[in-house]
N, C-alpha and C positions, 0 to 999 in steps of 0.2 A: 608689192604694189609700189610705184613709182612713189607717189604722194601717201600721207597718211589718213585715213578717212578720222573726222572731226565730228567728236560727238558731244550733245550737248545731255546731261543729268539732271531729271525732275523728277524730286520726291521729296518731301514734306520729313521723313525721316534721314536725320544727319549722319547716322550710321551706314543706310542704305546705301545714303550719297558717296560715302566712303568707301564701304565696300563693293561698288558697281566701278568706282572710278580704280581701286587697286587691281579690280581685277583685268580691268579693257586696258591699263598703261601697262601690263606687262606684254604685252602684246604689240612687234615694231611694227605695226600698219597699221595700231588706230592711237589717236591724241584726245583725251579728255580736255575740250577748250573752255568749260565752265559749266557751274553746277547752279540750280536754284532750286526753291523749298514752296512756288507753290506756281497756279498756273499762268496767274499774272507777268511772274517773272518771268516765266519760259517763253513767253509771247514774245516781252521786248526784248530777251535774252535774245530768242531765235532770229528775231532781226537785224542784232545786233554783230552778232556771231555767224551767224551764217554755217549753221552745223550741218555737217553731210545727214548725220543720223541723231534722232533727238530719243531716249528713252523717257517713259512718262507716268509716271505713277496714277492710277484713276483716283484715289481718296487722297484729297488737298483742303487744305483750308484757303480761303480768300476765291479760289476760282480751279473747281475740279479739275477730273484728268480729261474727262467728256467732254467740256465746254469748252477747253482748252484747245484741242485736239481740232475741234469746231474751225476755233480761228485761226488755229496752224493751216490747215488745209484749206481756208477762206482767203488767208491775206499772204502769206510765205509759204506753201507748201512744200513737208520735207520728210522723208523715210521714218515713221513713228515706228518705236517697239514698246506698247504696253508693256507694266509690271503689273501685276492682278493676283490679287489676295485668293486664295483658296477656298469659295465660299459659293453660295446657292447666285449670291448679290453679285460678286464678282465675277461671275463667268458669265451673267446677261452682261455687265456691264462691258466686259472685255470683249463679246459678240456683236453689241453695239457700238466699241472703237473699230473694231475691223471693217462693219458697214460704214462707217464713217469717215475710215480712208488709212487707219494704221493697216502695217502690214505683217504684222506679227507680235507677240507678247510673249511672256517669261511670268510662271507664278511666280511668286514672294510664297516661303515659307507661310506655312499653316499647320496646325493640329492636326491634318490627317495627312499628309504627306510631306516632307520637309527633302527639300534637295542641297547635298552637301555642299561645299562652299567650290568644289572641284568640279561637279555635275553643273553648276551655277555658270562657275569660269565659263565652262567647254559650250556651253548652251549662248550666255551671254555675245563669244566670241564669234560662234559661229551666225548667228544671226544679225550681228550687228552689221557683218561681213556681207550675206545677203541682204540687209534690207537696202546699203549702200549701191548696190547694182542693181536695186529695185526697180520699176516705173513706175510712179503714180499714174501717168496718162495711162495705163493699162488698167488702173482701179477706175479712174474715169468710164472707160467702156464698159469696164462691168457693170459696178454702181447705176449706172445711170438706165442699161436694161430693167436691172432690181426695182426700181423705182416704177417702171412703167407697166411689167409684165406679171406685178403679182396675181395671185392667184384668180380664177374668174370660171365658175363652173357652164356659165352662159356660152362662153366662144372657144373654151376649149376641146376638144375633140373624146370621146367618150370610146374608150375600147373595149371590147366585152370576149375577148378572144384569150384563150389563156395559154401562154406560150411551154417551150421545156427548152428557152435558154435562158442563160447570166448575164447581167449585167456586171461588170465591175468595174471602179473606180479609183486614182489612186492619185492623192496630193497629196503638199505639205507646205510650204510658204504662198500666202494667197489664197487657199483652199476653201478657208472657209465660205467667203466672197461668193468665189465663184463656185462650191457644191449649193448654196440659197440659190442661185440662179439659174443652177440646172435642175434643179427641183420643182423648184417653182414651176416651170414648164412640164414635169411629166402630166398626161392624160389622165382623166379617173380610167380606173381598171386595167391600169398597165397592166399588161399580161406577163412581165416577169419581176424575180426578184432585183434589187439592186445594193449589192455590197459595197461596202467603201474603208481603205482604211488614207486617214486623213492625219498625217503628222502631230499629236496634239497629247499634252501630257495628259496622267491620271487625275481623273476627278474632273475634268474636264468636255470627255466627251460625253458624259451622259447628259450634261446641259444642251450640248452642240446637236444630239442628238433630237431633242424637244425641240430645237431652233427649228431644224431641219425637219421635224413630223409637222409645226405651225405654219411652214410656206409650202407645203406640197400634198398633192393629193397623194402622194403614198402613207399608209403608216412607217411612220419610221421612230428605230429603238437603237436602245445600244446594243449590241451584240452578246449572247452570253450561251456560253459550251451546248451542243445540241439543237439550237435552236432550226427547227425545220422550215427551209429557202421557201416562202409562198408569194404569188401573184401578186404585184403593188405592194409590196413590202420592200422597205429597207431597213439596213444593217449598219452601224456603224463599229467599226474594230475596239475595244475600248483599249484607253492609252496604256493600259499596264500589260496586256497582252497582246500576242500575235493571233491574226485571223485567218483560218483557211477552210475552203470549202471539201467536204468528200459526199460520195452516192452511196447512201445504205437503200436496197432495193430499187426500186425508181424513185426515191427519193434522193435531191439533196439536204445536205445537213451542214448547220457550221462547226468546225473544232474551235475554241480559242484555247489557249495554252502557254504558259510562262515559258519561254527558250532563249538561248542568246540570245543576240541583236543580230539581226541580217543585214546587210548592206548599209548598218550602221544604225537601225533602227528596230525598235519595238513599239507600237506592232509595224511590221513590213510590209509594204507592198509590192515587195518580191513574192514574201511569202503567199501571199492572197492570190496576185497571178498564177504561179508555178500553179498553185492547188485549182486554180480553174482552169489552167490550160488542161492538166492533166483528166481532171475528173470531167469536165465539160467540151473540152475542143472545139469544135466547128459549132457547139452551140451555145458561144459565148460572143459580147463583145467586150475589150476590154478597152478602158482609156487613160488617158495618162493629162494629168493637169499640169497647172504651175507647181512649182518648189526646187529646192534647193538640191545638189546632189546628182545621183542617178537609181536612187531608189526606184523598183520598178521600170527599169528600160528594158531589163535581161526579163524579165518575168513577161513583161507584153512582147517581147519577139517568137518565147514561148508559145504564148496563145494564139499568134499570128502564124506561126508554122505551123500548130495542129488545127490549122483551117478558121481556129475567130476571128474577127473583124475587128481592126485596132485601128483607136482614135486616138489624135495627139491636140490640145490648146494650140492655139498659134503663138507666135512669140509677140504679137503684137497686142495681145490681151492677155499676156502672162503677168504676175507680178515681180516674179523670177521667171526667166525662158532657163530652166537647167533640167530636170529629169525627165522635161519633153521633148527639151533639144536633142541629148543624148540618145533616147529613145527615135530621136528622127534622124540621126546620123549612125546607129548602128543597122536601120531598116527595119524596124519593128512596126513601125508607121503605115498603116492602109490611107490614111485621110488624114492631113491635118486644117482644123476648119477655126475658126473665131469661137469664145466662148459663147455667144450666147445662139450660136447653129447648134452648141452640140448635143441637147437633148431631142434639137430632131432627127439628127443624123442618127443616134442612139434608138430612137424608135423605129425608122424608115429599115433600119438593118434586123428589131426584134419583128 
């Protein structure tokens, strides 16, 4: 990078502050420009400094990470990455900095999963990376659907027809955003299932999962080994496994399963494509959101050559435009439409 992206450090713990900041100055394209201990500071900090990317602790004394965050995006708006404790408490609350305009977060060690200080770096680095080429005016269009289109069993359209295709889905930077907004829109009675794997560590997406059953008329779970693909049902990947779909009889079924990392990730949305292009074909649709990478480009051109119907976010409402861009410049792409078209496009095609 020409210039170095400028980040600003808030957390309440002096250790933290230490070790987020050795770990982002080893790195020549980003400068740690100043650190603060609660949310007060980071406000006038953030004004002061003028940081490409600000990381944010949500548990603060004087003025949490939530309220904070509030007036970062009220008065200076600027690329937030949540740090968020491993907890039942922390992962609503880090669901509610994402609605509120951050664009990604990083657990803080906890008792049930601890990420080494190497897993930390690589995570830290890379999203610091993308949050810096972020949009916010792309959280703007999302967001501001969210707010008007919640759920409303009065005017939304009632299906009673039960399909034998797949739906699948596949983000990671911005995702969560925008899978509440395509939820929120499906039908009662959608007539297929909808799998998803969404970039997100362990322990985390079972929270995400309840986010996502509270805005949609689907049930939706977290995914777990066997579980049989049924009508208005969703799935979510969980973060410590890989997701794929196969047919035992005329059934589908899902596998999860511990395996390397695929296109750099566990769980994959390679993987999850390939296994519906393969098992499903022509009766699938698969789509590809915002994130970081090209996870899932090669998998949706899959699906799109065995005859499924492939959607890509547009880059005007991405948070990141990268594994959709990719996906639209290798030709995997049938349609690429605005987020909040694409739960109708997704049903006009089941």
């Amino acid at each position: 990078m020409s210039e170095q992206i400028k980040v600003l450090i808030v957390d309440d713990s002096s250790l933290i502050r230490k070790i987020v900041s050795d770990i982002l100055e080893k790195d020549p394209d980003i400068k740690v420009i100043g650190t603060a201990n609660d949310g007060k500071a980071a406000i006038l900090m953030n004004n002061e400094l003028n940081p490409d990317v600000i990381t944010l602790d949500i548990e603060m004394p004087i003025l949490d990470g939530l309220s904070a965050l509030k007036l970062i995006m009220s008065t200076n708006p600027k690329p937030v990455i949540m740090m968020s404790a491993l907890t039942q408490h922390g992962a609503d609350a880090t669901f509610k900095a994402l609605e509120l305009g951050a664009v990604d977060f990083i657990p803080k060690k906890s008792t049930h999963v601890s990420l080494s200080i190497e897993d930390l770096g690589v995570l830290l680095i890379t999203k610091v990376k993308a949050a810096a080429k972020s949009r916010l005016n792309a959280y703007k269009l999302g967001t501001d659907i969210n707010r008007t289109n919640l759920i409303n069993t009065e005017t939304k359209p009632v299906i009673s027809e039960v399909s034998d295709k797949i739906v699948a889905i596949g983000t990671s930077t911005g995702g969560p955003s925008a899978l509440i907004n395509i939820f929120n829109k499906f039908p009662e009675k959608f007539p297929s299932p909808v799998v998803v794997v969404q970039h997100m560590p362990e322990g985390f997406t079972g929270a995400f999962s309840d986010r996502l059953n509270h805005n949609s008329n689907l049930e939706v779970k977290e995914a777990k080994d066997g579980d049989e693909l049924l009508s208005g049902h969703g799935y979510v990947a969980p973060g410590h496994s890989h997701m794929g779909v196969e047919k035992k009889g005329d059934k589908f079924k899902l596998k999860v399963f511990k395996a390397p990392k695929v296109s750099g990730h566990m769980p994959s949305i390679d993987v999850l494509f390939d296994s519906v292009a393969e098992y499903a074909g022509s009766k699938s649709v698969g789509v590809i959101l915002t994130g970081m990478g090209r996870d899932g480009a090669a998998g949706l051109l899959k699906i799109k050559s065995k005859g499924g119907y492939t959607i890509a976010q547009n880059e005007e409402t991405s948070i990141v435009y990268g594994m959709n861009k990719v996906a639209v410049e290798i030709g995997a792409v049938n349609e690429i439409v605005p987020l909040w078209q694409i739960t109708d496009r997704i049903v006009k095609h089941i």
